[in-house]
N, C-alpha and C positions, 0 to 999 in steps of 0.2 A: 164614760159618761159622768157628769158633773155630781156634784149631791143634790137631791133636792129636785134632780129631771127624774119624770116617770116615763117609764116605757110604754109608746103609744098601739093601739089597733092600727095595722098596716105600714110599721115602722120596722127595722130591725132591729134584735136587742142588743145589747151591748153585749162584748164577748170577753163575758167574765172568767175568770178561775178560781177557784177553791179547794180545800180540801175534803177527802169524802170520809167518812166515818171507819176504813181501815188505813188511816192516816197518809194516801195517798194524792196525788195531784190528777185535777181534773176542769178540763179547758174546755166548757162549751163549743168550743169551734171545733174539740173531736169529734160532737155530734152531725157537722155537715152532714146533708143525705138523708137523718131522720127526724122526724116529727119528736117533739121534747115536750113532757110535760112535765112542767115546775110546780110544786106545790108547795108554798111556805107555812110552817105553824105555829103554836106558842111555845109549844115545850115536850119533849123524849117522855114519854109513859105517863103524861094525864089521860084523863076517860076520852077525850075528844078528839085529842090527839094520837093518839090509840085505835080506834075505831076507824079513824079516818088514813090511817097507813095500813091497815087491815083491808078494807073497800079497795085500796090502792092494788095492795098485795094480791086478794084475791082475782081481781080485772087483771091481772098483769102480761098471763099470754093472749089476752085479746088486744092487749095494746099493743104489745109485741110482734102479733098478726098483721098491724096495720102502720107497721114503719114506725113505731116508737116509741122511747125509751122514757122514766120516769125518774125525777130528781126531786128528794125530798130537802125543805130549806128550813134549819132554823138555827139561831143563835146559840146552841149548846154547843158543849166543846165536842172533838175525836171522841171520849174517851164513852162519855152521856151518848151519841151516835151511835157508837157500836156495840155498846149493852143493849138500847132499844131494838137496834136491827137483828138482830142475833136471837133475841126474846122471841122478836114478832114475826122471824123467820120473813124479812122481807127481801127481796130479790134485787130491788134495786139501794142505787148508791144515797145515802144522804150526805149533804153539805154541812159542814160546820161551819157558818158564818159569822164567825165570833168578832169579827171589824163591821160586821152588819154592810159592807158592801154589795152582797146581792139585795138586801132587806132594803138597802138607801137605794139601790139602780130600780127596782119595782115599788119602791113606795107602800113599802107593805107597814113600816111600823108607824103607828099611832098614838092617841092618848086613848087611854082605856079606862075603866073603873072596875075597880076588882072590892065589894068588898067595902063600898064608901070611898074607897081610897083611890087616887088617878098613878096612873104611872105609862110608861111608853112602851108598849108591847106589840108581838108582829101581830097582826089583822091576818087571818084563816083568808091567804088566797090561791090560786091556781091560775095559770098561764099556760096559752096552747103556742106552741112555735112550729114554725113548718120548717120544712128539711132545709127551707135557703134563708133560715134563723128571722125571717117573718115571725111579729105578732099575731096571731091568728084571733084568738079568742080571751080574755080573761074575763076568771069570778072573785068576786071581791067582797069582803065580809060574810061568807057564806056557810050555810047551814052546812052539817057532816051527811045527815043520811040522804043517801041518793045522787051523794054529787059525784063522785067518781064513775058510776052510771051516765051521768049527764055529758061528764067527760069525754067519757069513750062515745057515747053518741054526737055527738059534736064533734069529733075525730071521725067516725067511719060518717059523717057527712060530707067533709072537705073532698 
């Protein structure tokens, strides 16, 4: 996919790869067969970001339950990934997207203001995909509490 194209509702997504936080390789298209939830963030062990791999963590054999697997996304390197994951004792893999090509294929970074100051940071999203890499569902600029609830209900709806 191009830069600059976003991934549509009732589109397929493009069948990225990356690395995941125990520096190994991982090719969306291994997921055929299960439902995928993507969730991109700002940054490994802020409060928001924190909380909201925690939500993840906790839902995780109910998503499990329901044919699928959860991929957490942000711009930190292997090393920042695998200190987070290890801390927060979370189950699934996260992406090191350090060429931001999952971040440019979902159109997740933006201008932001942090502080007075603007700069270009990922926008808090999540994307549902179904087992034959269908867009199902995405949330976009969204709030942390309650939303991985919303996820999985939105999952054991389809």
């Amino acid at each position: 996919m191009s830069a600059g194209k976003s991934v549509a509702i009732g589109k397929k997504v493009p069948q990225l790869s990356g690395t995941t936080d125990a520096g190994t390789p991982l090719d969306l298209a291994s997921f055929r067969g299960k439902w995928i939830v993507i969730y991109f963030y700002p940054r490994d062990s802020t409060p928001g970001c924190t909380t909201e791999a925690g939500d993840f963590r906790d839902q995780y054999s109910k998503f499990r339950r329901l044919n699928c697997e959860i991929l957490g996304v942000s711009r930190d390197p292997v090393a920042s990934h695998a200190r987070f994951r290890a801390k927060q004792q979370l189950p699934f893999a996260l992406i090191a997207d350090t060429d931001e090509t999952w971040c440019k294929a979902f159109d997740v970074i933006h201008e932001k203001v942090l502080y007075g100051k603007r700069h270009l940071g990922i926008v808090r999203s999540t994307f549902l995909v179904d087992a034959e890499g269908i867009l199902r569902a995405e949330w976009r600029a969204l709030k942390v509490p309650g939303h991985a609830a919303a996820v999985l209900e939105q999952l054991a709806a389809a």
